[in-house]
Structures are given as C-alpha cells and as structure tokens.
C-alpha positions as CSV (number, residue, x, y, z in Angstrom):
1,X,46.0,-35.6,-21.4
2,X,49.0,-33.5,-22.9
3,X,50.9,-32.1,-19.8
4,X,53.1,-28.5,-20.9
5,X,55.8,-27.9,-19.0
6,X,56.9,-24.5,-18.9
7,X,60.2,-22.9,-17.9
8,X,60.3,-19.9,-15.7
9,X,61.3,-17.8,-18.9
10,X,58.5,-19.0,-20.5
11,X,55.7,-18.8,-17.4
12,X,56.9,-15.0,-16.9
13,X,55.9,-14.2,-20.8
14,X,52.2,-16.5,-20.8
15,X,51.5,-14.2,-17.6
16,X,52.2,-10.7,-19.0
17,X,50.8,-12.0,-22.3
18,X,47.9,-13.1,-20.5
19,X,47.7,-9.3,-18.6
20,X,48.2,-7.4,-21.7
21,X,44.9,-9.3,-23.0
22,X,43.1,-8.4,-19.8
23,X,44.2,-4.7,-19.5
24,X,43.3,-4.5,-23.6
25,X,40.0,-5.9,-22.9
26,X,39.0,-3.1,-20.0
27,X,40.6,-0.5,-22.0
28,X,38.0,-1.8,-24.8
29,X,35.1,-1.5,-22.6
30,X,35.6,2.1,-20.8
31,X,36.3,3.3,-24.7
32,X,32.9,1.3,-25.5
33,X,31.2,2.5,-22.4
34,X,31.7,5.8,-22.7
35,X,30.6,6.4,-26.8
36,X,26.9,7.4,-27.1
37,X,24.2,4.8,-28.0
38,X,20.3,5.1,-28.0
39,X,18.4,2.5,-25.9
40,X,14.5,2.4,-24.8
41,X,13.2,2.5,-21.6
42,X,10.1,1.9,-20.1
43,X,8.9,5.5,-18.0
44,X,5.7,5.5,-15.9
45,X,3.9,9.1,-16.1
46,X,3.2,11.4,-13.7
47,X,0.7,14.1,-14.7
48,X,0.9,17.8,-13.6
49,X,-0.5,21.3,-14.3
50,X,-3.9,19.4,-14.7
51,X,-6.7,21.6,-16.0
52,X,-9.0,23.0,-13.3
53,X,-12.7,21.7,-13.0
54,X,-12.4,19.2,-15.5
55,X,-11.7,15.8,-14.1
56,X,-9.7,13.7,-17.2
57,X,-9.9,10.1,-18.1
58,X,-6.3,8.6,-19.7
59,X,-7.6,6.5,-22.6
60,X,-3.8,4.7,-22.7
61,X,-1.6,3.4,-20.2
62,X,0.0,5.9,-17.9
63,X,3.6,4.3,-18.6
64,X,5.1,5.0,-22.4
65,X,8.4,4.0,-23.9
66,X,11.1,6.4,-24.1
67,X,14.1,6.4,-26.7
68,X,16.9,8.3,-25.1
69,X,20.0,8.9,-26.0
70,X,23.1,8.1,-23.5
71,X,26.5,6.7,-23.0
72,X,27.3,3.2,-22.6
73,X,27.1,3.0,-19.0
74,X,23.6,4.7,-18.7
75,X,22.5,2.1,-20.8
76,X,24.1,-0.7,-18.6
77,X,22.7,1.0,-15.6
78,X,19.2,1.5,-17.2
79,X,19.0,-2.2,-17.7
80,X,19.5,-2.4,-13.9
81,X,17.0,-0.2,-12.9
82,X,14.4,-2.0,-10.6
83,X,11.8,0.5,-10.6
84,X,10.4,2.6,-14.0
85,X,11.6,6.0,-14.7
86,X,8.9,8.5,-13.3
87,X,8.7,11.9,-15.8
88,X,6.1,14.8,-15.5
89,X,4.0,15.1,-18.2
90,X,2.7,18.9,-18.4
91,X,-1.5,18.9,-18.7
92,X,-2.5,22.8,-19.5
93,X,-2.9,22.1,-22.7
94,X,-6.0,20.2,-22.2
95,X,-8.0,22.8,-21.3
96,X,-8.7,23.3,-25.4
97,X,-8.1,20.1,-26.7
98,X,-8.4,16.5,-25.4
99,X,-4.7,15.1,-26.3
100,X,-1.5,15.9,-25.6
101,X,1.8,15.3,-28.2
102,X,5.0,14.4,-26.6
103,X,7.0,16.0,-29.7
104,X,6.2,19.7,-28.0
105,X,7.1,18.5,-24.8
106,X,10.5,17.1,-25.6
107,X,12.5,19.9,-23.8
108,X,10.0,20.0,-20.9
109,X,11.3,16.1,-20.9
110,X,14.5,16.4,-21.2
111,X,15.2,19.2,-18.6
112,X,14.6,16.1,-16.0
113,X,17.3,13.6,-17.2
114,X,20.5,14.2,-16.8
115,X,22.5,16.7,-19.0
116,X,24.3,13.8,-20.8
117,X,21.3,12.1,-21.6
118,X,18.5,13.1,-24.6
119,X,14.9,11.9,-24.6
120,X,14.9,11.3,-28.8
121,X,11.3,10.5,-29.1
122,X,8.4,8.6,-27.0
123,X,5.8,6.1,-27.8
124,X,3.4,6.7,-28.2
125,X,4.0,10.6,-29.5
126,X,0.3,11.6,-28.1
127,X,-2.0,10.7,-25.2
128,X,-5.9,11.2,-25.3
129,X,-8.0,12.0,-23.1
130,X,-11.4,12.0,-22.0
131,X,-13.2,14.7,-19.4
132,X,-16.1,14.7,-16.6
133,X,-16.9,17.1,-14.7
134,X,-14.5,17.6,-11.2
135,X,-16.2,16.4,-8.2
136,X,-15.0,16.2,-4.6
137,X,-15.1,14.0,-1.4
138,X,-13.8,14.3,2.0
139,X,-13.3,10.6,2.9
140,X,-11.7,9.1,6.4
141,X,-7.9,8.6,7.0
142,X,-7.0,4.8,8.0
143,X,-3.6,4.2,9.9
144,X,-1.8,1.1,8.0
145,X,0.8,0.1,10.9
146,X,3.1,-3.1,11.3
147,X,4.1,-2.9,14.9
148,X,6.1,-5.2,17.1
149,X,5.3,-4.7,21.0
150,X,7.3,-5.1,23.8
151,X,5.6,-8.6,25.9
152,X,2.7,-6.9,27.7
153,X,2.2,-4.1,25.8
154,X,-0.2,-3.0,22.8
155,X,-2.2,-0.6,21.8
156,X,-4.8,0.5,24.4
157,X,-7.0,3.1,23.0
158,X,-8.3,4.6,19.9
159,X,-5.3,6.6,17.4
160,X,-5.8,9.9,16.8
161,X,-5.2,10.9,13.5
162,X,-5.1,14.6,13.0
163,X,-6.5,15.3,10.3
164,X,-9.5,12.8,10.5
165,X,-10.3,13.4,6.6
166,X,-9.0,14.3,3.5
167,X,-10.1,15.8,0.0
168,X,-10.1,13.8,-2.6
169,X,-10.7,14.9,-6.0
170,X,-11.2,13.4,-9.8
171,X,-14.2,12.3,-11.8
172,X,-17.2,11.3,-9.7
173,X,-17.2,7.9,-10.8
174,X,-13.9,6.9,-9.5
175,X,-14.8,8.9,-6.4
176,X,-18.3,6.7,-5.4
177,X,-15.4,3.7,-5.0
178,X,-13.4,5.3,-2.6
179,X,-14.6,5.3,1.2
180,X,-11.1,6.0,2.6
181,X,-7.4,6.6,2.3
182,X,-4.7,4.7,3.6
183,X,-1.4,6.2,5.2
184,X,1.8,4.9,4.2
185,X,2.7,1.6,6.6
186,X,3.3,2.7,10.2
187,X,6.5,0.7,11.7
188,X,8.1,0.2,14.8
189,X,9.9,-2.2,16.5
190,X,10.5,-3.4,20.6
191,X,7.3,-0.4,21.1
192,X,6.8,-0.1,24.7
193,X,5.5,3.7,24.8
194,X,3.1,6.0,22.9
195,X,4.0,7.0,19.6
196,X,3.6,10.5,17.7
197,X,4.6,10.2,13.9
198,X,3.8,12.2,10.8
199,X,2.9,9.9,8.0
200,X,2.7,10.8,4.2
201,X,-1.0,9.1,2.4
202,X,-0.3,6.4,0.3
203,X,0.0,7.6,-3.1
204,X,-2.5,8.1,-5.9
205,X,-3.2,4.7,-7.8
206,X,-4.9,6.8,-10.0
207,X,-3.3,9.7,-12.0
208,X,-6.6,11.2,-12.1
209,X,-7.2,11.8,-8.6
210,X,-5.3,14.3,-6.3
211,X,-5.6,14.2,-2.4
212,X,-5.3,16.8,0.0
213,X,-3.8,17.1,2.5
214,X,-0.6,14.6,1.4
215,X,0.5,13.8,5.1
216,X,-1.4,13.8,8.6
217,X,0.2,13.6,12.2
218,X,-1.0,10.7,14.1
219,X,-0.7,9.7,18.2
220,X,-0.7,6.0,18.3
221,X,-1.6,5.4,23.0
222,X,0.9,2.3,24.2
223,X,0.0,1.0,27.5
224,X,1.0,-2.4,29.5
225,X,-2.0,-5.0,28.8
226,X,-3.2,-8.1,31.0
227,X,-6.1,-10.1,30.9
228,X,-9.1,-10.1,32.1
229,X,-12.2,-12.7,31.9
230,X,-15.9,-11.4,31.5
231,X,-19.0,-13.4,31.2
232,X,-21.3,-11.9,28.1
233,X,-25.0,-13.2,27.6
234,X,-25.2,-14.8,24.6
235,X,-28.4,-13.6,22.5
236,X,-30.6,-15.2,19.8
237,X,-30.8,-13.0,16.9
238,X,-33.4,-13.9,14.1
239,X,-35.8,-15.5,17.1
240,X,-38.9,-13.6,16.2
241,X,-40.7,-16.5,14.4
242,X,-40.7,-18.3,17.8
243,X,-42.1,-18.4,20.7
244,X,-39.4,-19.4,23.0
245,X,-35.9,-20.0,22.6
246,X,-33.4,-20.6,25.4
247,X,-29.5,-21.1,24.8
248,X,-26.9,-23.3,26.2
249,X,-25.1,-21.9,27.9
250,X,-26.6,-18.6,28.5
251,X,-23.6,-16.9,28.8
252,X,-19.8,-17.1,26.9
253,X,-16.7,-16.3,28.7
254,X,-13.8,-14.2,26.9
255,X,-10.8,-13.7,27.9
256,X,-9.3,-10.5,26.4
257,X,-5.6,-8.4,26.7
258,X,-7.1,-5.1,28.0
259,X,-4.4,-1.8,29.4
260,X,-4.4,-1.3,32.8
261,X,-5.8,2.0,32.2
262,X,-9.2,1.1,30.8
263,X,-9.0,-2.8,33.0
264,X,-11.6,-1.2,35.2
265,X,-13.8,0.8,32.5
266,X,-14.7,-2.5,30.3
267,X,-17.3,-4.6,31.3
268,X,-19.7,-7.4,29.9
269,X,-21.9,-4.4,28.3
270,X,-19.2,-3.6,26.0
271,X,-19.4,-6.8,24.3
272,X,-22.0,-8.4,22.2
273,X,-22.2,-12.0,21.6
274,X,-24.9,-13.6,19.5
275,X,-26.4,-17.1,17.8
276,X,-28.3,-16.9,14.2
277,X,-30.9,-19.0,14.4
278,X,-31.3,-18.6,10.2
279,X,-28.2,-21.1,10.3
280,X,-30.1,-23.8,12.3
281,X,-33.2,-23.2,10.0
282,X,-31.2,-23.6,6.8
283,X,-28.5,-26.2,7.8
284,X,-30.3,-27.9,10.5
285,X,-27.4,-28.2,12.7
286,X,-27.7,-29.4,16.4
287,X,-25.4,-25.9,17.9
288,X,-24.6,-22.5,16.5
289,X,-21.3,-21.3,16.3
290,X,-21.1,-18.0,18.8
291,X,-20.5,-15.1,17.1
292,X,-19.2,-12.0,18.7
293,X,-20.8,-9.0,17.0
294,X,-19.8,-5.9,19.5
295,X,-16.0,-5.6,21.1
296,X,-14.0,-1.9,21.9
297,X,-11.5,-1.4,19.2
298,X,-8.7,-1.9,21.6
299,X,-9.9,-4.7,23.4
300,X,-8.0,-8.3,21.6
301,X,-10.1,-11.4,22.4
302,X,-7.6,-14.6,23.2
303,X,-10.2,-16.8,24.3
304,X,-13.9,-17.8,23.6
305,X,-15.5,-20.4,25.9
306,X,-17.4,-22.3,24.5
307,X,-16.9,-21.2,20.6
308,X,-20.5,-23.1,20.0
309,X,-23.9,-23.0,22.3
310,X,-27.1,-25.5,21.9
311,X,-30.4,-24.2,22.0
312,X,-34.4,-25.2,22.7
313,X,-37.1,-23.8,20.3
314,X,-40.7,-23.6,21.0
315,X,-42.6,-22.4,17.8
C-alpha cells in the first residue's frame, strides 16, 4: 500500500482544496433547490358543497394524482411526506350533471397550496358519479378508550355520553351497514378519578356520508374496585326435549373486581350462567363448558370455578 507523506505546506492546501469542493457542492444544491421543477403527488380527496338530497356514489378512487409545480425543496419535502395531501374538491356542480372536471377547479385548487406552489393539472381531469336518493339514520355513539388505571381502580358504572346518537347521512345502502359510530380513541394514563372529556367521532371512511354532530361530551365514573365472590346457579338451556336434567355442580362461583360503590347492589341475580345441552347432543362430550350469558357492564369476571359442569339426562 502506497503511503503519501505530506508536508505541512502541502496538508494546509489538500484541506482548503478539499473545503472549496464542499462549500461549491452546497452552493450547487441551494442554487438547485431553489429553481422550479414539476413533480406528482399522490392527494386523497375531500368532497364539499355536496348537493342536497341526493346521496352520490364516487365511481373512482377518492385519491388522484396531482402535477404541481414547486421549488426544489418542496419536491424534497413532498417525497417525505408520510401522509397524502388532503384537497377539497367543490360538489355543486352535480346537481345538473353527474361528473365533475378538475380543469375548472384548478384555481379553487390552487388557493389551498402554498403561494409558491401551482397545481398544473390532475389525473384523472374528471370524476363521475352516481346518485340515490339521501336517506338518514340516527345510530348510537360507542366510546373507543385505551386507559391505564391506577391498582384498584376501574371503571365502575355505565359512561355517559352526551349525545347518545348521531345523524348520519348518505345513500341508504351504505346506511343499513352502519349500527353505530365510534369516537376517536379515549386515553389516559395513572386514572384514578372520574373523567369528563369532549371527543371528536372518528372520521368518515366514506366521502359519501356526513355525520352530525362531529364531537359529543362524555363522563367516564372511576371508583376503587375489590373483589367479591358470588355463587350463580348454573342453568340448562336447550333442556326441553328431556325430562330431567340435573347439573354438576349446581352452582359456579365468580369472582369479579366490582367499586365499592355498587359492592353491595350486585348480587347472584345479576349474573347468568348457563350449559347448552345442543353441544352434548352433537359432540357427545362427557361436561359442558359453562358459559356466562348475563354480567353488569362494569362488573370484570377474574375467576370462574369450575369453567366446566357434568350433567344427568332422563329423556
């Protein structure tokens, strides 16, 4: 291996030889980053000014591909974008035609990217469309929550969620599917007391469908919990074709994490535990596994004892 030996003459001029390259080559790149190129980019849609009583069907995907028109470092940063681009896409035209062309929208466009930037054309130029008529729904609101308690403490009652219901409306067809909407995911950490939040609905998967209100207040009851064992008679269901069944044992303890408010208020008749006797007659099986069909919503079951039961038939 050839070994240079440089003076100190000659390692002064490699180094500023070496930093006139390096200061060259970001003098190159801010010049290069700041001229004007045009670059595509994926933009998902977001549909306004919808027509009224007619509920429309997208016949293409709701996310197009956008030529814009930018400086070098919006189309660095573009290519780092994690998410799409969302742009409104303006709908009143549809109540006397069934498409709409992106060429007559351009300025609309354009008006929400920056001043430096130009929305050159999309693809594809038009979006069709196909109409039903507008129905509506009022449909129950469902608390998604990810909450970590305090040890001893959960939730101890039912949350209320004011309001119960929202409207939801679009085509009847996608409406039949929906039986509820979902808040946006409730979270909280070291929770130890009740909690009052206002929580936006989890956005429309549909473009389609609008849904109002768009946020409901909720009051989420925190207590201290301990357990508490109780002895539930375990019933036969599907025992009708026989004339006597008895099971063993006749009774299941659980042992569940209750609040200390409602410790004295749950008892054995808030519970229902059960045996189907339709899986001995198909499986043939010598014990059921004990299912328990009734518990309150803020009641957690640790324990079942036993998880299985025998049984006598007399047909």
């Amino acid at each position: 291996m050839a070994i240079f030996n440089l003076n100190r003459t000659q390692q002064q001029k490699l180094t500023l030889f070496v930093g006139c390259i390096v200061i060259s080559f970001f003098v190159w790149c801010l010049f290069a980053l700041s001229n004007h190129y045009q670059y595509r980019v994926n933009v998902a849609l977001n549909y306004v000014n919808s027509p009224e009583k007619r509920a429309f069907h997208p016949l293409q995907s709701d996310t197009v591909s956008m030529q814009v028109e930018g400086t070098g470092w919006q189309v660095l940063f573009s290519g780092l974008r994690l998410t799409p681009l969302k742009v409104n896409v303006d709908l009143s035209g549809l109540k006397s035609r069934d498409w709409i062309v992106f060429s007559n929208q351009l300025g609309y466009i354009n008006r929400q990217f920056d001043a430096n930037q130009t929305v050159v054309s999309v693809s594809p130029d038009t979006l069709y469309f196909s109409f039903s008529e507008q129905a509506v729904k009022k449909v129950p609101v469902k608390l998604a929550y990810d909450l970590d308690f305090k040890q001893q403490y959960n939730v101890s009652g039912e949350v209320d969620i004011n309001p119960k219901f929202v409207t939801v409306t679009g085509p009847l067809e996608d409406l039949v599917q929906i039986e509820s909407w979902q808040t946006d995911t409730l979270k909280r950490n070291n929770v130890s007391e009740n909690i009052t939040a206002r929580l936006s609905l989890m956005k429309n998967k549909k473009s389609n469908l609008s849904v109002t209100p768009t946020a409901v207040e909720m009051l989420v009851p925190v207590d201290e919990v301990t357990e508490k064992i109780i002895d539930v008679i375990i019933k036969p269901e599907n025992a009708k074709a026989y004339h006597m069944v008895k099971i063993i044992p006749e009774k299941v303890r659980l042992t569940v994490m209750i609040s200390l408010n409602e410790y004295k208020n749950v008892n054995r008749d808030a519970f229902e535990a059960i045996v189907n006797l339709n899986d001995w007659k198909r499986n043939q099986v010598s014990n059921l596994p004990i299912i328990i069909t009734k518990q309150p919503e803020f009641v957690n079951i640790i324990k079942i004892e036993p998880q299985n039961a025998s049984f006598f038939v007399r047909e």
